[in-house]
N, C-alpha and C positions, 0 to 999 in steps of 0.2 A: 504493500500500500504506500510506503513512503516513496519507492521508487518511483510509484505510477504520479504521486502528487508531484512529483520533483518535473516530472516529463513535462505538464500540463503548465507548471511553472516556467520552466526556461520557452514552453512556445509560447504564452502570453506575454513575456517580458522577448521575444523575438519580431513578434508582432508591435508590440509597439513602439517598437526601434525601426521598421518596416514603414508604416503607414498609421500615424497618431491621430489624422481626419477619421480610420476607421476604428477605432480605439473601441469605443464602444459595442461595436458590432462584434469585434473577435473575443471579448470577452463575454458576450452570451453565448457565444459558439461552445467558448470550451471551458466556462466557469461550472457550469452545470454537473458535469462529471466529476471536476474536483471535489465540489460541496459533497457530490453525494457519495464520496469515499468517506468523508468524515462523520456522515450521521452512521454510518457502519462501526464507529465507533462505541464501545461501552458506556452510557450515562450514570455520570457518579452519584450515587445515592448520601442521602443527603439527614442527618439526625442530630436531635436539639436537646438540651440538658436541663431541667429544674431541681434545684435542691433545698429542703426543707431543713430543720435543724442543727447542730451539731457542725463544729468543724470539721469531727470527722467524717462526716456526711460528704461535707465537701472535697476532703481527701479521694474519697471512695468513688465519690462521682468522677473529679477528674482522670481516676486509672482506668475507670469505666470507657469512657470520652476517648481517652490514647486507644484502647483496644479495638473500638470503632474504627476511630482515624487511621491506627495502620492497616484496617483491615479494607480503608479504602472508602468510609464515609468522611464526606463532608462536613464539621460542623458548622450550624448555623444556630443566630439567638431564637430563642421557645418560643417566639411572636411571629416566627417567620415559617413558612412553607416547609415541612419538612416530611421525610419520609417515614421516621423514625421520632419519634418521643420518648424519654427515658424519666420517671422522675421518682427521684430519690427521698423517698419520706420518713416521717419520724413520728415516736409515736410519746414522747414526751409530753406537750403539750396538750391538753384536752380537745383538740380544735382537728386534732390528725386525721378524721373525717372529712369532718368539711375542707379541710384543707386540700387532701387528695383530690375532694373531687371536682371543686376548681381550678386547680391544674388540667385536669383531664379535659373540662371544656374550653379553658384555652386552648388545649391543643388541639380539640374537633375543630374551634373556630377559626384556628389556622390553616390548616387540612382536615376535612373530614374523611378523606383517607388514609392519613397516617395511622401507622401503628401506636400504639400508645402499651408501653410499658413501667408495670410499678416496682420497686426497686426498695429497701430498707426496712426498717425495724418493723414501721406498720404493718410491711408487706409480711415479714415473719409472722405478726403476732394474729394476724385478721385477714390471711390470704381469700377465704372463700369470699367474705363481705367484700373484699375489693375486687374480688373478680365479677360482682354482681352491678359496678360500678358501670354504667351505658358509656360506650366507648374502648373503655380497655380490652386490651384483646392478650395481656401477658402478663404475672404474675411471678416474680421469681422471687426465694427464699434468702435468707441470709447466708447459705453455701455455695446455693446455683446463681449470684447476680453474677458475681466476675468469669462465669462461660455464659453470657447471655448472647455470645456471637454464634453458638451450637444451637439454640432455641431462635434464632432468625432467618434462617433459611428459607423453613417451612410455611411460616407464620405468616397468618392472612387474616383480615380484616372480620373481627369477631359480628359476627348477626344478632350472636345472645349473650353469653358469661363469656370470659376471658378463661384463657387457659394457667392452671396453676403448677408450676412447680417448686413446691417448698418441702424440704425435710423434718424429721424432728429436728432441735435445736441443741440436742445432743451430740449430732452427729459433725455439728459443724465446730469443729477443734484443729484447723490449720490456721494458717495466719497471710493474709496475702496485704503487702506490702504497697502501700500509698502514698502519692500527695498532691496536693492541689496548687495551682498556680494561677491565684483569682485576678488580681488587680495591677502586678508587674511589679509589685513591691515585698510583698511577702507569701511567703508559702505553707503551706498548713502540711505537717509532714506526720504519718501515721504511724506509732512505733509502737504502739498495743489494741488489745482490742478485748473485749467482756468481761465480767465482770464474778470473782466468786463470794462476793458479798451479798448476804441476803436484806438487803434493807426492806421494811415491811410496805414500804408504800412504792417502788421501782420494779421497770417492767423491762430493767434493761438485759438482766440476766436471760429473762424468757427470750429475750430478739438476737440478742448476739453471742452468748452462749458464756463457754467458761473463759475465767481470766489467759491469757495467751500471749508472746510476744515477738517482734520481728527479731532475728538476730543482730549482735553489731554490727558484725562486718555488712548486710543490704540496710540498715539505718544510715551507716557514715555512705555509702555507696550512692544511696540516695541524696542527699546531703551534696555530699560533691556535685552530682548532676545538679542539684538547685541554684548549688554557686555557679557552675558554669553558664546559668542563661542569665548569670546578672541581677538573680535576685538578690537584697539585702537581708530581707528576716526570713525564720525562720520561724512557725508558731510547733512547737509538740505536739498532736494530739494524742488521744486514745480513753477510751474507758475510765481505766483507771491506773494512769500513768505512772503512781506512785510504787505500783506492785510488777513494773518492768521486770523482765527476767523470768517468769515462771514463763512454762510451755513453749520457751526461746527452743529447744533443740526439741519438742514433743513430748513431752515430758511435763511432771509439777514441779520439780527444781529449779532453784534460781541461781543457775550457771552464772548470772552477772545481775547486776543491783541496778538500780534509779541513777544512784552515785556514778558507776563504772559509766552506765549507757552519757551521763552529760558530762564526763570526763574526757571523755573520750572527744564527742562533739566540742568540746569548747577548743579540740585542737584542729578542727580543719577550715583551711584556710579559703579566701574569699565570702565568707558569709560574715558579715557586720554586725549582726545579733541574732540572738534564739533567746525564744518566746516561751517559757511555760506556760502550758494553758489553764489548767486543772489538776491540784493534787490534793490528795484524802491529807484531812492534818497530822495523823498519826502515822502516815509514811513520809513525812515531811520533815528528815532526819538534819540535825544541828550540822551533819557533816556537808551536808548539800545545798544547805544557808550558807554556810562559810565556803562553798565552789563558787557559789555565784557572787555572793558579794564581791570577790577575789577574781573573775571571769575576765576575758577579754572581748569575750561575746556574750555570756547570759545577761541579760540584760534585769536591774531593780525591778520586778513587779510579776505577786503573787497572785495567783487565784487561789481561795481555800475553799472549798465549803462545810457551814455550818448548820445550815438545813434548821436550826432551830438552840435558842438561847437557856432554854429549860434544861437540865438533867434528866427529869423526868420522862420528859416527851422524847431525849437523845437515847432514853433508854427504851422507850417503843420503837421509834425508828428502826434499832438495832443497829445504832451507829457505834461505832468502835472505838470512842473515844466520850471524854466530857467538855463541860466549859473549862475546865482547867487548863485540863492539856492544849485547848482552841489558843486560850490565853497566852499560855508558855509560848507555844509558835509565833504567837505575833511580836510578843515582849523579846525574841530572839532574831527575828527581821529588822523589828525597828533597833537593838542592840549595836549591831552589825551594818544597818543599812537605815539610817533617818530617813532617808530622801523616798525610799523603794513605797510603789504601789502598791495596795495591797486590797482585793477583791473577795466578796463575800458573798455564796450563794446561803439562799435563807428562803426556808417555806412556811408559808402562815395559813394556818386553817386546818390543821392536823387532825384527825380526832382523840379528842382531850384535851384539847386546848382552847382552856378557857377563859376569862379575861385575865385572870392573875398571872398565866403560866405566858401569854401576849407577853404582857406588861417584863416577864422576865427577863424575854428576849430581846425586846425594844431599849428596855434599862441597859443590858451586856451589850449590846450593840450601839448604842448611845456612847458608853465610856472606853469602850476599844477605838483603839487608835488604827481605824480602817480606812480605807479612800473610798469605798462603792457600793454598792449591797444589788446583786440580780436576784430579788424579789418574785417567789414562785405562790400562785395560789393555789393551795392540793387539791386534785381534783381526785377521785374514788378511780381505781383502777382494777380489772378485772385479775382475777389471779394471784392478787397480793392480798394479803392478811390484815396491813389497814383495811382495805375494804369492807370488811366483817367487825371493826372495830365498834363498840359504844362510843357515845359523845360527839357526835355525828355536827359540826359547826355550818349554821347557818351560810348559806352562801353570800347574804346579803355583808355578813360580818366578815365573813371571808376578805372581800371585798375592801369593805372598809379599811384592813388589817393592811393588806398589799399597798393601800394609799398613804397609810402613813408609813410605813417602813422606805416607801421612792420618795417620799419628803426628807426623810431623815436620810438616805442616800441622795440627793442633791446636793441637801446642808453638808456634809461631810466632803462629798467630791468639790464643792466649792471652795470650802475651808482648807482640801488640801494643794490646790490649784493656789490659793493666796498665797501658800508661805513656798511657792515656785516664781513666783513674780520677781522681776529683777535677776536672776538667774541666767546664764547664759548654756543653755543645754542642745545637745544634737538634737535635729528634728528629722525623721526619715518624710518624704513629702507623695502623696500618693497621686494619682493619674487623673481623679477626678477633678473638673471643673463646673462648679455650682455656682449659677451665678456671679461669673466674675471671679470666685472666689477660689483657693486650692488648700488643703485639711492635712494634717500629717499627724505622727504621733513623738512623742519625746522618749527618751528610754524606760521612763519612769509612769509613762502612760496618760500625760497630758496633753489633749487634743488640741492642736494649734490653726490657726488660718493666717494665710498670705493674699494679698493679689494673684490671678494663678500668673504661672512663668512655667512654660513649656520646657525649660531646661529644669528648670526644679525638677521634674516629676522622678521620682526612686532613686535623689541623691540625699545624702547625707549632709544638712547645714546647722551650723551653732550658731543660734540665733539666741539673741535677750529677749527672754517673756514679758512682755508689757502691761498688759491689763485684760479681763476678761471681759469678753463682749457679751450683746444680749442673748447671742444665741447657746451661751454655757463654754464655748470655744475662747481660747485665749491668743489673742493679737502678737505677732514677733516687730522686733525692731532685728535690724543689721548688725551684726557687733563685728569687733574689731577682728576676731574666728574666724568666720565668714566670709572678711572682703581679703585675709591674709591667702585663703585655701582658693580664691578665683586669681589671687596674684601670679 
């Protein structure tokens, strides 16, 4: 075929070196043949990505995406025409219904011939109900998403239920290795995955199975590939990233610790920072406070969760620690590190919690020295043992509870935004343009805005933090850092 196109070529470019009056006329003579060698070509099929929850969600999805892509799809944004739909859900939030199945008619209403496939926790936890979902026509489980290229072949455009394949959740005990590359500044990199903690109100163990972990050597492996396209950060994700090391070689042994796995990362070179995302407080060891403080990449700022300020109600949860211990971890961050972020999951509306045991949490969380609180309202979950619990909290209170804890998370991220003022700290700057405007974040997790500058976007600048604006974002000035490193 290329031969015949090449012939067709040199006699149209011979002809119009011949006679350029009939220029027109010899190229309908002989364009016709050429064109029609090329619709004889293969048309690239073409599939679109939505991802709900979790960083690692977002991991998952983009190794999902690569597998596609080498396999020869096109991607394109979930709004757009597509062949294929993929969307990766969660089942965290109480909304993972309704959530799912507004995606799904986005994507009818982009093509109502595309395939539409559901992918994650929900899909584990509630395959049949989502295969009952109009539209969907694929189902895959928490074992079978990463061969969803083996269940595409065949796959045609559902009439009535979607097709399900999911396993018991049992069965899925390997570990397959991720990360995502969202915004051109940071990467969300997967280095664990489920969970063997039974907490009485979490449904993550039933979706993704037991605790598990990527080896070092495809962690740093990974890692490098990220530095090599240029990214800056690095975010960790997983489950439960503090219990790294078990199921590393197949196994429940922990061939290598939490320690070892950011020891290791804090040595390879071209990546500018790594992100903890999420760590249990009680695998939250004094030795790994003192790596990062100490780091030339981990960068100041914690996520912990607390999930709840009571004893009492930490011991229904079946959390593995108390306030004390919560206590000690943060009194050993701010020790070691004044400046460092430090972030608090916390759930209101438990059952048994009642305004006193509130009031507990609200006080312990009031007089910790925290920067942010991501405020969860418990919703009833099937399968778990809260569920069945007495003292069953009004949803309206519910309610209530969540509003004043993001009040008191403001006051605090503001408060600790004030004593960053005047400061002259790196800012990593990210791609977006909002009105005029460009967002970045500080090592310590203070969200900034500039004028945008297209050269800004995924460099590294020390800038002096100036004042906080209305929108909660804090204004930089130029410092003398800054214009030394364009000199």
């Amino acid at each position: 075929m290329r031969q015949l196109n090449c012939f067709y070529c040199n006699a149209i470019e011979k002809l119009v070196d011949i006679c350029s009056d009939y220029i027109h006329i010899k190229l309908i003579i002989f364009a016709p043949r050429k064109f029609s060698v090329k619709k004889m070509s293969t048309i690239q099929k073409t599939a679109a990505f939505h991802t709900l929850g979790c960083k690692l969600n977002f991991a998952e999805t983009s190794t999902i995406a690569r597998q596609l892509t080498d396999a020869g799809y096109e991607k394109v944004s979930f709004d757009q025409k597509a062949d294929i739909y993929v969307i990766n859900t969660c089942s965290v939030t109480e909304n993972a219904d309704r959530e799912c199945k507004f995606h799904v008619k986005r994507a009818m209403k982009a093509n109502t011939e595309g395939l539409v496939v559901i992918v994650g926790c929900y899909a584990q936890l509630k395959p049949e109900e989502i295969s009952q979902i109009e539209g969907v026509d694929l189902v895959l489980g928490a074992k079978e998403k990463f061969n969803i290229l083996s269940y595409l072949d065949d796959l045609q455009k559902s009439k009535n239920e979607g097709i399900v394949h999911s396993c018991e959740i049992e069965e899925t005990d390997f570990f397959i290795g991720s990360y995502s590359i969202g915004d051109r500044t940071r990467a969300f990199l997967k280095v664990q995955d489920g969970c063997d903690y039974k907490c009485t109100y979490c449904t993550i163990p039933l979706a993704r199975g037991i605790s598990r972990s990527d080896t070092i050597e495809n962690v740093l492996k990974n890692a490098r590939e990220i530095a090599k396209k240029g990214i800056k950060e690095i975010v960790l994700t997983g489950v439960n990233i503090g219990d790294y090391g078990k199921g590393e070689f197949g196994n429940k042994k922990h061939e290598h610790t939490f320690l070892d796995l950011i020891s290791e990362l804090d040595q390879v070179e071209g990546i500018e920072r790594i992100r903890i995302s999420s760590i249990e407080p009680n695998l939250l060891k004094d030795e790994s406070i003192d790596l990062v403080s100490k780091s030339k990449s981990f960068v100041p700022h914690f996520h912990i969760p607390l999930q709840s300020g009571s004893d009492d109600l930490l011991k229904k949860m079946k959390r593995r620690y108390l306030t004390r211990l919560y206590s000690d971890r943060v009194s050993k961050i701010r020790e070691v590190m004044p400046h460092a972020a430090i972030g608090v999951d916390v759930i209101v509306g438990f059952p048994g919690e009642t305004e006193e045991k509130f009031m507990e949490t609200y006080q312990f969380l009031s007089e910790l020295p925290v920067t942010y609180l991501h405020v969860f309202t418990y919703s009833e979950r099937e399968n778990t043992e809260a569920a069945a619990m007495e003292g069953v909290v009004p949803i309206s209170e519910r309610k209530k509870r969540n509003k004043m804890l993001r009040i008191l998370s403001e006051k605090k991220k503001m408060a600790f935004y004030q004593t960053q003022l005047g400061k002259t700290l790196p800012v990593l700057w990210e791609h977006e343009n909002k009105d005029g405007k460009m967002f970045g974040f500080t090592e310590n997790y203070v969200r900034v805005q500039k004028d945008f500058d297209e050269k800004s976007v995924n460099t590294i600048e020390f800038l002096k933090l100036d004042k906080i604006e209305a929108d909660g974002t804090v204004s930089v000035l130029n410092s003398f850092e800054s214009f030394l490193e364009k000199v």
